[in-house]
C-alpha positions, 0 to 999 in steps of 0.5 A, a space after each residue: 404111292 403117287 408120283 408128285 404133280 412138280 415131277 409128273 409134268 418134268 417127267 412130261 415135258 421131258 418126253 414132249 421135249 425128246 419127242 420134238 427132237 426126233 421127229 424134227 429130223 422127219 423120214 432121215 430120223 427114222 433111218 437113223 432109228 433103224 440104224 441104231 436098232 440094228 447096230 444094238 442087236 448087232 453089239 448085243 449078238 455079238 457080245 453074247 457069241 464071243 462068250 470064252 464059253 462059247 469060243 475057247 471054255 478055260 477048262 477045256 483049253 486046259 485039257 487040251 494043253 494037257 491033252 498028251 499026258 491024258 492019253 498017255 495015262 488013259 485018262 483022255 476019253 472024257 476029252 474026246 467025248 467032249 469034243 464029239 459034243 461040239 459046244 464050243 468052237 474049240 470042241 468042233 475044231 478039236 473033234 475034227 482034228 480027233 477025226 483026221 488024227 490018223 491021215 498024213 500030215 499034210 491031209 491033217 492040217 490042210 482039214 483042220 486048216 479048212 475047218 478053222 477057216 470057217 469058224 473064223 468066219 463065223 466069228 466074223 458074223 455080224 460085223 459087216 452089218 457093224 461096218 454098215 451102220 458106221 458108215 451109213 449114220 452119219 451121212 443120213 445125219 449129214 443128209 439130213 442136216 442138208 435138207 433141213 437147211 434147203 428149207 431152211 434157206 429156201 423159206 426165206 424172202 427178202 425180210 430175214 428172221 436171223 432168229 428163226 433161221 438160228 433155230 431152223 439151223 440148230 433143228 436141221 443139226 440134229 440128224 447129225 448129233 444123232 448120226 455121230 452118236 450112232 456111229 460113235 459107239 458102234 466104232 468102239 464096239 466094233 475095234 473091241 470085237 475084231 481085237 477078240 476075234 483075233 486073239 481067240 484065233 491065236 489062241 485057237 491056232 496055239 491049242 490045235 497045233 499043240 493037240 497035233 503035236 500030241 497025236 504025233 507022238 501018240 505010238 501007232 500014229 501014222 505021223 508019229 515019228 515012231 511009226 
């Protein structure tokens, strides 16, 4: 089936069109490419990282909650075994925890606390090249709007075009309209991650402290209070 001769050159003078667009803005566009290459893999990373598969799975979240009532009826190795997988940042803190849960009570929170600290952290991966991009796009779209004016301006004699200056002016803006809408999207994503990151930390901390909890109350614990 071939594509009608009325759409084909719309389709083509639609390209032409972008094409003039972007390579009016000369080396700032470029920069501004590079921006939103970046700040496209950094969204898409991170969408991907903060999966609850990868953070906090449901289900074993659930058997973390009831991880105290497993072991009390013999039903917990499946969870330890688990955990020792490591899959999920829920798993590595918990198998950790599994792996202090006979240490005194301060040597057991100040490891798990060391260990949640780095997984936080990890959390955090990509977000600074995020700040970046917010910051840096619109004052390349600045910059370069700046620079297309100087010439703008300077390329002027005493008989004035005040079209040609509309239309010098209206180009040099682009590398703006281009900065902004880089930056635009990159500060929703970025206040959704950090708002993700932190109630998975919460509910990280909730889960720990109820596993810690659970282990103090196992007999034979050296935190237990019926040691």
């Amino acid at each position: 089936m071939s594509i009608p001769p009325l759409l084909a050159d719309a389709g083509s003078t639609s390209l032409q069109q972008v094409w003039q667009f972007f390579s009016e803005g000369g080396y700032f566009m470029a920069l501004l490419g590079l921006c939103s290459l970046v700040a496209v893999t950094v969204i898409l990373f991170k969408l991907l990282s903060l999966r609850k598969e990868m953070v906090i799975p449901p289900a074993l979240a659930v058997q973390v909650e009831e991880f105290e009532a497993r072991m009390k009826h013999a039903s917990g190795e499946s969870v330890l075994r688990e955990f020792e997988q490591g899959r999920s940042t829920l798993a590595r803190l918990c198998s950790l925890a599994v792996k202090n849960r006979d240490k005194s009570q301060a040597e057991f929170t100040e490891a798990v606390q060391a260990a949640a600290r780095e997984e936080i952290v990890h959390l955090h991966a990509g977000m600074t090249a995020l700040d970046v991009v917010i910051t840096v796009a619109p004052l390349l779209g600045l910059l370069g709007t700046a620079s297309g004016l100087v010439v703008v301006f300077g390329g002027l004699g005493d008989s004035a075009d005040y079209s040609r200056i509309a239309l010098g002016i209206g180009r040099a803006l682009n590398t703006t309209i281009v900065g902004l809408a880089i930056a635009v999207p990159a500060v929703v994503a970025q206040g959704w991650f950090q708002r993700r990151i932190e109630t998975m930390a919460a509910r990280l901390e909730v889960l720990l402290t109820r596993l810690a909890h659970a282990f103090e109350s196992l007999p034979g614990s050296n935190r237990s209070p019926q040691a």
